[in-house]
C-alpha positions in Angstrom: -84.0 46.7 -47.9 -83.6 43.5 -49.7 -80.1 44.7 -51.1 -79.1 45.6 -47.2 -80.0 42.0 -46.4 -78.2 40.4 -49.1 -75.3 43.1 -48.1 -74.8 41.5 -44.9 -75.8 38.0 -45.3 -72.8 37.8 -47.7 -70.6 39.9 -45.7 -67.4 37.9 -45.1 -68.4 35.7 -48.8 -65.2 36.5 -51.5 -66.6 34.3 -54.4 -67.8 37.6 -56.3 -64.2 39.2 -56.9 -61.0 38.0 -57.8 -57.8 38.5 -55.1 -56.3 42.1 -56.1 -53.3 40.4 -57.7 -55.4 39.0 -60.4 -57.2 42.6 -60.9 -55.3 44.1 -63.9 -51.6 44.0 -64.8 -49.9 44.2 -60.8 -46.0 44.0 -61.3 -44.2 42.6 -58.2 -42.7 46.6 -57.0 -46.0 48.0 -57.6 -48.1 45.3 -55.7 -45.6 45.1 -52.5 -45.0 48.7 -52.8 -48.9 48.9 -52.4 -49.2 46.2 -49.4 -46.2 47.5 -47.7 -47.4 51.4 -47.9 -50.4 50.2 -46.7 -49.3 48.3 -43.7 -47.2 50.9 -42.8 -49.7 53.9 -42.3 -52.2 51.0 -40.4 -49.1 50.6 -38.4 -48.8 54.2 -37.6 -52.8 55.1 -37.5 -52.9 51.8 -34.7 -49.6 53.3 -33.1 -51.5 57.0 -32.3 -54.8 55.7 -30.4 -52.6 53.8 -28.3 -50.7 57.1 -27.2 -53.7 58.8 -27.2 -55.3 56.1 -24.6 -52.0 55.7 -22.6 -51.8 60.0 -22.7 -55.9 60.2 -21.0 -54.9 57.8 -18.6 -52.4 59.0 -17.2 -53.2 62.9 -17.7 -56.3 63.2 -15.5 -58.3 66.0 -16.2 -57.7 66.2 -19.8 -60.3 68.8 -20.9 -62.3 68.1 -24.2 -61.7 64.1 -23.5 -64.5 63.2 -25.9 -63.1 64.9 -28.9 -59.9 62.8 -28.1 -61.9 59.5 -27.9 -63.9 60.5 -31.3 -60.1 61.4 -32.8 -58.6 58.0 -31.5 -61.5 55.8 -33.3 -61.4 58.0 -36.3 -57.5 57.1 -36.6 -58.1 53.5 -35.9 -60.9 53.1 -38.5 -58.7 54.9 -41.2 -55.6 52.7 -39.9 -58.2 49.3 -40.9 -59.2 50.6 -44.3 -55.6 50.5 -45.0 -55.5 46.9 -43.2 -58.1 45.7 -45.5 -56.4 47.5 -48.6 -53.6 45.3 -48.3 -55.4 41.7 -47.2 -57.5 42.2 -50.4 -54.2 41.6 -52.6 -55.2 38.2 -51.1 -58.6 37.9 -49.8 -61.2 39.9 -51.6 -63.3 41.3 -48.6 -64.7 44.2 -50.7 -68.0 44.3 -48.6 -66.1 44.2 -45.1 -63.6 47.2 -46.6 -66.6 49.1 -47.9 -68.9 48.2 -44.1 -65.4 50.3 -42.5 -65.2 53.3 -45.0 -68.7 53.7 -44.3 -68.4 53.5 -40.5 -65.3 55.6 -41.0 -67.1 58.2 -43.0 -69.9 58.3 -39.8 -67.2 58.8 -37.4 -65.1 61.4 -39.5 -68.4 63.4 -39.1 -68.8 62.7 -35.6 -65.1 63.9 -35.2 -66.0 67.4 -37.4 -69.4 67.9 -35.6 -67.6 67.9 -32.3 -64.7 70.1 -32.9 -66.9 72.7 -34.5 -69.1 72.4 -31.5 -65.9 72.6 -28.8 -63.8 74.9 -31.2 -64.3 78.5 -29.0 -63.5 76.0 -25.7 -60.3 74.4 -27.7 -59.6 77.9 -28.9 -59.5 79.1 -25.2 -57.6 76.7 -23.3 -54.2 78.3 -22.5 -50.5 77.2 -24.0 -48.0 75.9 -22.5 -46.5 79.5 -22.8 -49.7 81.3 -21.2 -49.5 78.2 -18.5 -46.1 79.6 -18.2 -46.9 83.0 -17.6 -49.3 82.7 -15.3 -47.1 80.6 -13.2 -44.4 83.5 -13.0 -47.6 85.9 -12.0 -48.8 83.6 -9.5 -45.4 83.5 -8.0 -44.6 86.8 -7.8 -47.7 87.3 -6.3 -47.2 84.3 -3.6 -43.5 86.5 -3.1 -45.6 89.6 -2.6 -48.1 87.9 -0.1 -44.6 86.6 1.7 -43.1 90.0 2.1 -46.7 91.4 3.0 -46.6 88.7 5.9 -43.1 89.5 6.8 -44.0 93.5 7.2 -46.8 92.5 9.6 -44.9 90.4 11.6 -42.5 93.8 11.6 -45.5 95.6 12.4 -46.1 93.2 15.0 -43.2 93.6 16.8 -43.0 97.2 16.6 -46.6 97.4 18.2 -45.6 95.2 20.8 -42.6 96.9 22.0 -41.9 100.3 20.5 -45.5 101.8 20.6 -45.9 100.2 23.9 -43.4 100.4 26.1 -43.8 104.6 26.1 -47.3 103.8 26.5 -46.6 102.0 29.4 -44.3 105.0 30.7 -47.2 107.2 30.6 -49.7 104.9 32.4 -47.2 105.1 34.8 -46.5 108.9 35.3 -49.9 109.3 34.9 -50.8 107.4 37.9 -48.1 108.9 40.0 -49.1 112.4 38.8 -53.1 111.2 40.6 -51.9 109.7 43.4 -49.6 112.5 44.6 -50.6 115.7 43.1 -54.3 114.8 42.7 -55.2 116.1 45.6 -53.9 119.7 44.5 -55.9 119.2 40.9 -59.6 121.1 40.8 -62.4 119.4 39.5 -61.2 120.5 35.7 -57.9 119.1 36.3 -59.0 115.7 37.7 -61.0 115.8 34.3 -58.7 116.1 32.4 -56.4 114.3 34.0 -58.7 110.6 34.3 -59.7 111.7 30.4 -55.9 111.3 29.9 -56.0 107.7 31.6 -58.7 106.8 29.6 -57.7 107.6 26.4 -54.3 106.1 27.6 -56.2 102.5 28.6 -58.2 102.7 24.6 -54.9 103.0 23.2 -53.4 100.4 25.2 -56.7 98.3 23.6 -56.1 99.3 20.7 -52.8 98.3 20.3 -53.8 94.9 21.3 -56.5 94.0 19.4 -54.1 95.7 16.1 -51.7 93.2 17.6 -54.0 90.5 17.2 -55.2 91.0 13.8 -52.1 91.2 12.1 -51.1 88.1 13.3 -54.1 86.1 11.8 -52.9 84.0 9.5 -49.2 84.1 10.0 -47.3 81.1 11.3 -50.5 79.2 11.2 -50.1 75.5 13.0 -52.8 73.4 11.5 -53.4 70.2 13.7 -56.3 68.1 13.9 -58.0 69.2 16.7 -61.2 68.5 18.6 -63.1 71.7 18.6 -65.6 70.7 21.8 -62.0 70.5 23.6 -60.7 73.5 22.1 -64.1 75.5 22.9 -64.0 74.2 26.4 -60.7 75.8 27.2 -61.3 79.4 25.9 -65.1 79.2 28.2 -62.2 78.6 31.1 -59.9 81.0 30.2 -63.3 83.4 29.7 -65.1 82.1 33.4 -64.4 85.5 35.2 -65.9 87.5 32.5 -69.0 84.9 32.8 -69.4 84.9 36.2 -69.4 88.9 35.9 -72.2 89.0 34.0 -74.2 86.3 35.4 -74.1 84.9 31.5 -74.9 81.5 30.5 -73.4 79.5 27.8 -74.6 76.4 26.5 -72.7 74.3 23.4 -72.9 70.7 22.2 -70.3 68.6 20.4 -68.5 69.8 18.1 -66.3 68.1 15.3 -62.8 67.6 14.7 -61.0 69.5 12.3 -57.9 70.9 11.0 -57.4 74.1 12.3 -54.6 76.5 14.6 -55.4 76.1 17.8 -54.7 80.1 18.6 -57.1 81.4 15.7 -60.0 79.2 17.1 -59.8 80.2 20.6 -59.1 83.7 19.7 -62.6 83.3 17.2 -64.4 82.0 19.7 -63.8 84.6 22.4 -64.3 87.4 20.5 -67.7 85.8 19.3 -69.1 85.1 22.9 -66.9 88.4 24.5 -69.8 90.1 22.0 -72.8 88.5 23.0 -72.0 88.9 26.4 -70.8 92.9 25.9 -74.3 93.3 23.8 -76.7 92.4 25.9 -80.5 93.8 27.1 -80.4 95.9 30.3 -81.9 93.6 32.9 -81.6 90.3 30.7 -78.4 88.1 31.3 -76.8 87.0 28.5 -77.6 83.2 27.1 -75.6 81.9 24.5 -76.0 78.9 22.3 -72.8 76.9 20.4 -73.5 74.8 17.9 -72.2 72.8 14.6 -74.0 71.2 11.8 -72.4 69.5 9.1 -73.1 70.8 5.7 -71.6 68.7 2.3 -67.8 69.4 2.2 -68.0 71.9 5.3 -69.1 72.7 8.8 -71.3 75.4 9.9 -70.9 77.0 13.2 -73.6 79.1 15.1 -72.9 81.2 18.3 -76.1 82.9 19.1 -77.4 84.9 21.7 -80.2 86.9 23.4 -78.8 90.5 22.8 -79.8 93.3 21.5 -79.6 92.8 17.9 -78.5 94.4 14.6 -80.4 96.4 12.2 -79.7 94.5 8.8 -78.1 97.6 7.3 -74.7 97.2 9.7 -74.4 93.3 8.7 -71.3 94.2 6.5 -70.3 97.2 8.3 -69.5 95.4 12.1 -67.1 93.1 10.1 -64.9 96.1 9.0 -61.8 97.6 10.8 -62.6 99.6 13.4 -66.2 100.4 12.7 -68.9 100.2 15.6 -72.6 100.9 15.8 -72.3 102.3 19.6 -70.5 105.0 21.5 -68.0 104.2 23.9 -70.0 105.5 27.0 -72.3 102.8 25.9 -70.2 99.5 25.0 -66.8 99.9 25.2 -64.0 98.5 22.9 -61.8 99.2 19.4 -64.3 97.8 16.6 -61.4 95.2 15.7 -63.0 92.1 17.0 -65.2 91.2 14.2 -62.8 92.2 12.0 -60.4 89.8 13.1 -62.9 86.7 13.7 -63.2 87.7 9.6 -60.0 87.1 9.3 -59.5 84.0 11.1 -62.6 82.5 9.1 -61.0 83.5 5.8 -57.5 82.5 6.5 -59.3 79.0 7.3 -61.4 79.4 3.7 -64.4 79.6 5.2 -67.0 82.4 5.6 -68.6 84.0 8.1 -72.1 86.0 8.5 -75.1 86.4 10.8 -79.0 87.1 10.9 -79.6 89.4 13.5 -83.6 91.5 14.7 -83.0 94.5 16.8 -84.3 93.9 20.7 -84.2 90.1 19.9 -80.7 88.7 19.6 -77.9 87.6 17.4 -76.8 84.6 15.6 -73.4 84.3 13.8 -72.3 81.6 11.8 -69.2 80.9 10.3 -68.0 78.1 7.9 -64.8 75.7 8.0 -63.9 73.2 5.4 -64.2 69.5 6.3 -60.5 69.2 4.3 -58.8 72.5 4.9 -56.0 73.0 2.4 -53.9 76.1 2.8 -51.3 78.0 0.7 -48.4 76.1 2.5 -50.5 73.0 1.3 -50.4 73.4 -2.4 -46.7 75.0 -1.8 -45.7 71.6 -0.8 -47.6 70.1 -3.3 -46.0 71.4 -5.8 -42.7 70.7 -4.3 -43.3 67.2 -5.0 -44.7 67.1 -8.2 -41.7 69.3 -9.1 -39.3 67.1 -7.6 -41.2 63.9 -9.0 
């Protein structure tokens, strides 16, 4: 302890050596060839912590940034040793060089501990090649999602005119065929005949509401919208259907985010169309809208006073035409889930519900406070291309 006192008391004293140059038999090549080596690699160990600073600052993100930080002061305390190496030519600071090489030799370890203990995460992070790679698999993939989109909107188009316009044609002959000849028809006829019509008006539905879910997602408009507003105008657009069913609907404010316009009205129908469709015999329909805010999201909740769902269908109702219920008992295609599914998803959000038989429904779905879409980061990097 004593020594460790006298160690640093006399730190910066040089009485107890000679300068170097006095040390032995130093001609005038090897000395300067000494000092100038020296200088050199402290010129290049203070040159690489200086990259490696400028590099973290402006690379954010930099994985394993402490190993670089140990790494940087490990090269600067090697870069001083040399320093030192060469000022003692002159100035014999033997304890101050041998205070470094010690705190050098505790920071060498440092460095070794922690690239033994980050070596499996060094060893996985990805080349520039892999990085590469990826990038062409991510873009054929973005070129496959394109032509996907493209051969719905085809599919789109073809639904909406090809399949039915001769739909249409038979509606019409159909109802010619009743209103002249029905009176000729027996009772099996007339069957058959308004069983035709039927299945000619679920087709026509169905076709729609096909319509309508392939054309989730494409074409999306995101504006910043207020949803209150938004909500408002689909309970307009919906107030014959309301009045029908003697429903009330009840909502408070909700926010303003970036969303399409089409996608939430469209959600929004289909979500009060079912609690108005589902409800008890004898008990008119109430529904409740409402938004809380949650972190980096909001949660919606449309709930009503319907019948219910056994927690066994929760993931079934949200599939392509699946339904719980005969068409004598609820009409409609089992697509309107499906597509509020889509809409939430093509917003990144999710959607779900809790539900007791007899008792009533309550779906929520999720939207992201800063919405960022695949058109987004498309035009993101366009610019950090182009910068």
């Amino acid at each position: 302890m004593n020594e460790l006192v006298a160690f640093f008391s006399k730190l910066t004293d040089t009485s107890d050596w000679p300068p170097r140059w006095q040390c032995g038999t130093w001609s005038d090549f090897h000395g300067w060839l000494y000092i100038i080596s020296d200088l050199t690699i402290w010129l290049a160990y203070m040159a690489i912590p200086l990259l490696l600073i400028r590099f973290l600052i402006i690379k954010q993100g930099v994985p394993l940034k402490g190993v670089f930080w140990l790494f940087g002061a490990f090269i600067l305390l090697c870069g001083l040793t040399h320093l030192i190496d060469a000022l003692i030519f002159w100035i014999p600071v033997y304890r101050i060089s041998a205070l470094v090489r010690f705190l050098t030799g505790i920071v060498s370890i440092g460095t070794v501990l922690a690239l033994v203990r980050y070596f499996d995460d060094a060893v996985g992070l990805k080349t520039s090649q892999e990085y590469e790679y990826e990038l062409q698999y991510r873009q054929k993939a973005v070129q496959a999602l394109e032509r996907s989109n493209e051969e719905l909107k085809q599919f789109a188009y073809v639904a909406s005119h090809d399949l039915q316009s001769p739909l249409k044609t038979i509606e019409n002959y159909l109802g010619l065929l009743e209103g002249r000849h029905g009176g000729q028809l027996d009772e099996s006829g007339l069957k058959i005949l308004h069983t035709t019509i039927g299945a000619t008006h679920r087709m026509r539905d169905l076709i729609h509401d096909l319509l309508d879910y392939s054309q989730v997602g494409t074409d999306q408009e995101l504006l910043e919208l207020d949803l209150t507003e938004v909500l408002a105008e689909t309970l307009e657009e919906m107030k014959g259907d309301i009045e029908a069913s003697q429903a009330q609907v009840r909502y408070e404010k909700l926010p303003s985010l970036r969303v399409s316009r089409s996608d939430m009205k469209r959600l929004f129908q289909n979500l009060i169309s079912n609690g108005i469709k589902y409800h008890r015999e004898g008990t008119p329909p109430k529904l409740t809208i409402t938004a809380q805010e949650e972190n980096a999201e909001w949660i919606f909740c449309v709930n009503d006073n319907g019948i219910g769902i056994d927690p066994q269908y929760f993931d079934k109702i949200f599939q392509v035409f699946q339904r719980l219920h005969s068409r004598a008992q609820y009409p409609g295609t089992g697509v309107g889930l499906a597509t509020c599914k889509k809409i939430v998803l093509s917003h990144n959000g999710a959607i779900w519900l809790t539900s007791e038989p007899g008792k009533g429904s309550a779906f929520y779905f999720s939207i992201p406070k800063n919405l960022k879409t695949l058109h987004d980061f498309k035009e993101q990097t366009e610019l950090y291309t182009a910068s």
